[in-house]
N, C-alpha and C positions, 0 to 999 in steps of 0.2 A: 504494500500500500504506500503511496507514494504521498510526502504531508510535504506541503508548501509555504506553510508558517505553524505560526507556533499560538495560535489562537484558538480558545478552549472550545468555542462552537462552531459547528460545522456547517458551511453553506452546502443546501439539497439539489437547487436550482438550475445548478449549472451542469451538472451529473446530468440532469434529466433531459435539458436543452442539448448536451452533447449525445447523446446514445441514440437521438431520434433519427432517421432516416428522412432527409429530403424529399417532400411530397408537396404535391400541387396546392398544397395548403400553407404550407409558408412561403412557398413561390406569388401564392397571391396576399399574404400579407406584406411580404416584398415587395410587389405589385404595385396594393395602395401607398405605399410611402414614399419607392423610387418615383410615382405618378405628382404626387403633391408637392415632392422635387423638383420635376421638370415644371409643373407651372410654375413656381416659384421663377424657374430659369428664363421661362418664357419671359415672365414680366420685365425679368431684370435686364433681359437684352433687348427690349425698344429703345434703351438710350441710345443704342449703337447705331440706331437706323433714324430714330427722330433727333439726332443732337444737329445737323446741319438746317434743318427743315426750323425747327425751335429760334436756333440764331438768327435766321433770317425772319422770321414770326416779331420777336422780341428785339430785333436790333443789336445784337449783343455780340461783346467783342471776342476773339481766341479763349482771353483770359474768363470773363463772362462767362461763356459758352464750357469751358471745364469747368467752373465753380458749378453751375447746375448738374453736368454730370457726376461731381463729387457729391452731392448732396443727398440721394440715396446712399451711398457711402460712407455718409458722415450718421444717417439713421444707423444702418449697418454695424454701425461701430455697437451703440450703445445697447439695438436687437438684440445684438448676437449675447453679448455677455448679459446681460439680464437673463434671456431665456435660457438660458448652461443652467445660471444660479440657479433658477425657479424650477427647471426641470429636473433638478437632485434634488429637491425642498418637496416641490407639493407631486412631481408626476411628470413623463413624457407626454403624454396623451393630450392634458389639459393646456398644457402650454403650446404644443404644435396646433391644436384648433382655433387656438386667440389668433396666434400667429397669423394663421387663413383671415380672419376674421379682418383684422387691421388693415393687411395689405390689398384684400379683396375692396375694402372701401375708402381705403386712402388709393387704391387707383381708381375710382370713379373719380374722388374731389380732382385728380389728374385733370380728367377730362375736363372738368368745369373751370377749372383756374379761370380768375377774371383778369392776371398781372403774370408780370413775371415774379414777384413778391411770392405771391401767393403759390404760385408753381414750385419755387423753392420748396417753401414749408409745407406740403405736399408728396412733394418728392422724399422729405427727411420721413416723413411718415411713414413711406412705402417701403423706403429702406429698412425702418427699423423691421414693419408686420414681415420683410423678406428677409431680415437678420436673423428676425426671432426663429425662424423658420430652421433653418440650416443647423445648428448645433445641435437640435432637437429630435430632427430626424438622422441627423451625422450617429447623436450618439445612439438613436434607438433600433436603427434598422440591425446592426452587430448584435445585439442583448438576444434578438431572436434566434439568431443562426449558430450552427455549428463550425469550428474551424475550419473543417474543409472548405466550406463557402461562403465565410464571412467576407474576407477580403475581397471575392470576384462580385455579388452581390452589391456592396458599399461603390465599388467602383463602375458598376453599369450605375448604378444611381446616379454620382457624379459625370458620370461620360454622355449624360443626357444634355446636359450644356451647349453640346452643339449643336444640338438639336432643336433647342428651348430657343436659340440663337436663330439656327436656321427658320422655327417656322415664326418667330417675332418678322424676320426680313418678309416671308412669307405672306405676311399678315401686312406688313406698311408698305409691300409693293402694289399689293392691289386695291387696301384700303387708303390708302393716303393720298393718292392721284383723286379720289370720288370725294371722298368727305372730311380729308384732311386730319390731322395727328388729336383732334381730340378722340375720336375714334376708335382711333389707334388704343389708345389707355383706356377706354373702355370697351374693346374687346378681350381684351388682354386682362383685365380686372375679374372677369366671369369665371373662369375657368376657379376660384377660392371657393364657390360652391361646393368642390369637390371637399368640403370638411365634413360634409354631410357622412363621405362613405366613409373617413377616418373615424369618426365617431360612433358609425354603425358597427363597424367590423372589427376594427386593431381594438385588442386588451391593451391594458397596462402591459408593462415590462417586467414580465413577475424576475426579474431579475433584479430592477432599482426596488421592486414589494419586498423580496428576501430581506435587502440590503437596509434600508429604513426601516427593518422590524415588522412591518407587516407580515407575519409569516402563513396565515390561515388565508388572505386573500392569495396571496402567493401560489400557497399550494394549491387554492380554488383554479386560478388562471391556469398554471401551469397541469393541472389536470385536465381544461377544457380544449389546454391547446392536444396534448396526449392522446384525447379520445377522437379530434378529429384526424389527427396527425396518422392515428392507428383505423381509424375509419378508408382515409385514402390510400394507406399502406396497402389493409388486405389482410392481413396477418396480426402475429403477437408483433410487442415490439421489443426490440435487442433489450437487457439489462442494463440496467443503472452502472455507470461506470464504477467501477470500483478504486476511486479514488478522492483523496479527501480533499477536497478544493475550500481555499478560504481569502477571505482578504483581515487585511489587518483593521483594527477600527482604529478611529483616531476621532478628536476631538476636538483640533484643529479644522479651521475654515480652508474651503477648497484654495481660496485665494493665497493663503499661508502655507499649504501643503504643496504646492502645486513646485514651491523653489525650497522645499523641504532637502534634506541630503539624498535620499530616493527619487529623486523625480527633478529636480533643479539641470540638470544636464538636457535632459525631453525636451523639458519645456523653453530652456533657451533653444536650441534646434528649430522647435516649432512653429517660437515667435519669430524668428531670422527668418523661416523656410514662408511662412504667412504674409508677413508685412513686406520680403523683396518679391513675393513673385505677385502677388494680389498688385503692389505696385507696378510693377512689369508689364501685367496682363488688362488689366481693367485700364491703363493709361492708354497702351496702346487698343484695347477693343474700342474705347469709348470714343478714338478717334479716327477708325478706318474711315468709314465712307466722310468725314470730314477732310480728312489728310488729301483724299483723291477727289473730293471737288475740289480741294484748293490746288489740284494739279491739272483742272480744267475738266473732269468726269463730269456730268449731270449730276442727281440725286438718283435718280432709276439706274442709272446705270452703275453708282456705285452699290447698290445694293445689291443687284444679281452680282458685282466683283463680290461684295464680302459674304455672300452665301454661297456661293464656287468655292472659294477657299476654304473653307467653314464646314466645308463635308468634306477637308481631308481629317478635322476630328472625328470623322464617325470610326472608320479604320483604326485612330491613333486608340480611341480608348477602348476598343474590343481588344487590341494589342497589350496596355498593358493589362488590361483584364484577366488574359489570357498569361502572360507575363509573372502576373505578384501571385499565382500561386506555383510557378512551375519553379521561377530561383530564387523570389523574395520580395518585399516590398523595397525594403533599403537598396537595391541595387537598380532600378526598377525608376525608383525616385530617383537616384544621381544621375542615370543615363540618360532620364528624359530631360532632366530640369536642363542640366550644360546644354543638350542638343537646341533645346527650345532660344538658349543665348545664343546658338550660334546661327541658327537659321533668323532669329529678330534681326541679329545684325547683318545676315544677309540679305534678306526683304529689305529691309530699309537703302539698302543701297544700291536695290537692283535700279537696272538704269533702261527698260524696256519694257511693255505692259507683257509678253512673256516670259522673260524673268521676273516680276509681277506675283505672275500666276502658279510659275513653279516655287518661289520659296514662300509663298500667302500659306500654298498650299501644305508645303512640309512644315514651314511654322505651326498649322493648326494643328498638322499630327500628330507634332512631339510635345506642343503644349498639353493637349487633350490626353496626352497619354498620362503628362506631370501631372493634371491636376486628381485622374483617375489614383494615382496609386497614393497625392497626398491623402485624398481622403480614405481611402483605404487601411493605413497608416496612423492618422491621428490618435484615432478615438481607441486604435487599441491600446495607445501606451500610457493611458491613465483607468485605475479600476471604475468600478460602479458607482462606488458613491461617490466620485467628482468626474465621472466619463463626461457628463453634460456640461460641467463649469470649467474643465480642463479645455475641452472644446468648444465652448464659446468664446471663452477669453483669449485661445489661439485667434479665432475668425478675428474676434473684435479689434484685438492689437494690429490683426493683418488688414483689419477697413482703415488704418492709421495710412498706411499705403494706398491704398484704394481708394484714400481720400483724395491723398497727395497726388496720386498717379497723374491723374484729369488733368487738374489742374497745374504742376510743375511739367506737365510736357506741352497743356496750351501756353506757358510760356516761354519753354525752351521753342518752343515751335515759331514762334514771334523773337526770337534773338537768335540763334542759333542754327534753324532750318530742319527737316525731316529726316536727317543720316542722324544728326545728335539726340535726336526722341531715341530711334533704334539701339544708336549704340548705350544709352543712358540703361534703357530697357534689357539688353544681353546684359550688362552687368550687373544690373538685379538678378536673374535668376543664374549666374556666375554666384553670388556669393551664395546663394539657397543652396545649391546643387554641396557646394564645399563645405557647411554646415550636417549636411547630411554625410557626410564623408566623414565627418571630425567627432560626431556626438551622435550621432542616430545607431539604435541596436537594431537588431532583425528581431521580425514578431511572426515570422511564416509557421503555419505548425505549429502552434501554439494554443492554448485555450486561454481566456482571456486574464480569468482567476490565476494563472501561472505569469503571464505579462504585468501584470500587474506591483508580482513584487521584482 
């Protein structure tokens, strides 16, 4: 029997989550969560397609024009870490519905903005209901799976971004010539409805119930998911593993533990790995199809440019999908992050609309692969009772970037020209890539109860 700490009670929960056999029944509570993801994705990529349309709407300068796009961003920041907190405190469940809730109706007020005032604060809004969002499902979607396919799971979740991306463009190419970008935000708003099925169908995490003492709910859940679990199997189901899984308790706040002697090395990694690439990536998304009007494109036609490029993420993140379980996440993570520096800095200085099109293209691949395997990655290297605050306050510190991103490349972009966005951009995910090389452990293989210490 194999003990993992030296703590007198024993967690049941996780023995039970591990011995079950993958069936169409956690594939569809994966389903729901990876789905409530991608709208979230969806919403979050109209800036990419309405930030040129908006400037001209509003009159607004480079610098302007990135302060708005940081502004979800700067919601983002604050979502993200609140909802971590709230979701180790009171529940996964309850917090990812708010979540929907907020950003589904702060993207209408979107549409109705009467200013650009008001558009801002707005925007922070949507940011936060789309911050809150992400840690929540970051941390819950893992709590249900087994190691075999936690990490491919987590990261088809994550690899839907290109997608959310692709059909936002989808959506202001055909909507935005007819009725214009309010529109736009409120088709894109609708889709938060979808908390209706979160709330019908996903249990709690009977794994953050164990963890918070709840143990009789715990066992309830964790029995309901067994019987259907065993319902779609067919059969008996395997035995309980025979090992004693635990986590240590502590009594220390997540915010304190988190740079504790156990966990201070992760979480510097995580925040360096967060804040250069979020910077890197949302700087330069937020400004394709702006960067190529300002190189004489139309508005249309920068958009089918940044949805061509944009589906070479579909490939990148089935790759490393396919990838973080065959050699590992940490290796997975470094290959993609440097490669993503090294195609930005090529894009950026291609000098041809077909050189253009082939390094758009490989940059989306290797990024979409990066950001597959960060999230893959995070949320396993902090336990249960701070998985959700370890992984907010990652997100939140990296909207610190994603603030900055927008807006220090709409100014680099006004003093320095479009090679300097790029090269600015590879050297963010240059130092990400070597933080993960320097301090990142491997978690492949693993149960989480075991990562943890």
């Amino acid at each position: 029997m194999a003990t993992l700490s030296l703590r007198m009670e024993n967690l049941q929960i996780p023995q039970r989550i591990e011995r079950l056999p993958l069936t169409s029944y956690q594939r569809y509570l994966a389903f729901i969560i990876i789905t409530a993801w991608y709208f979230d994705d969806l919403d979050l990529g109209a800036m990419t397609f309405l930030l040129p349309v908006l400037g001209k709407e509003f009159s607004l300068n480079p610098v302007m024009m990135g302060t708005l796009a940081s502004m979800s961003f700067a919601g983002m920041l604050v979502g993200t870490a609140l909802s971590g907190f709230f979701s180790d405190k009171v529940g996964r469940k309850k917090v990812l519905q708010w979540s929907m809730v907020l950003w589904g109706v702060a993207g209408i007020l979107c549409a109705l903005s009467w200013s650009i005032a008001s558009l801002f604060v707005f925007r922070f809004l949507l940011g936060m209901g789309l911050g809150a969002e992400l840690p929540v499902a970051h941390a819950m979607l893992p709590e249900f799976l087994p190691k075999s396919s936690r990490g491919r799971y987590v990261a088809i979740m994550e690899g839907l971004l290109p997608l959310g991306i692709i059909s936002a463009g989808i959506i202001s190419y055909f909507v935005l010539p007819i009725v214009g970008w309010r529109c736009v935000f409120a088709v894109e708003a609708l889709p938060a409805a979808w908390l209706f099925m979160v709330r019908r169908n996903i249990p709690e995490s009977p794994r953050w119930l164990e963890t918070t003492g709840q143990l009789e709910e715990a066992d309830r859940v964790m029995s309901q998911i067994e019987a259907k679990v065993k319902e779609k199997y067919g059969q008996e189901l395997p035995p309980v593993l025979d090992t004693v899984l635990v986590e240590k308790e502590s009594d220390e706040s997540p915010f304190v533990e988190i740079w504790s002697q156990d966990y201070w090395k992760r979480t510097l990694m995580l925040w360096v790995v967060w804040t250069a690439c979020l910077f890197g990536y949302y700087g330069l998304t937020s400004w394709l199809s702006a960067l190529l009007v300002g190189k004489g494109f139309a508005v249309i036609r920068s958009i089918t440019f940044v949805i061509t490029i944009t589906i070479g993420g579909i490939p990148g993140f089935l790759t490393a999908t396919y990838l973080i379980e065959k050699v590992g996440r940490r290796p997975v993570v470094i290959v993609s992050t440097a490669l993503t520096a090294v195609s930005a800095y090529l894009y950026g200085n291609a000098e041809s609309l077909t050189t253009l099109y082939f390094w758009g293209f490989v940059m989306m691949f290797v990024t979409y692969a990066m950001w597959s395997s960060i999230y893959a990655y995070t949320p396993e290297l902090y336990p249960t009772r701070m998985r959700g605050s370890g992984c907010g306050l990652c997100s939140s510190v990296g909207r610190i970037g994603a603030l900055a991103g927008p807006y220090a490349i709409g100014w680099l972009l006004t003093t320095a020209g479009a090679s300097a966005v790029f090269s600015l951009a590879a050297g963010m995910f240059g130092l990400a890539a070597l933080a993960v090389l320097i301090l990142g452990p491997e978690t492949q293989g693993r149960i989480l109860e075991e990562i943890s210490q």
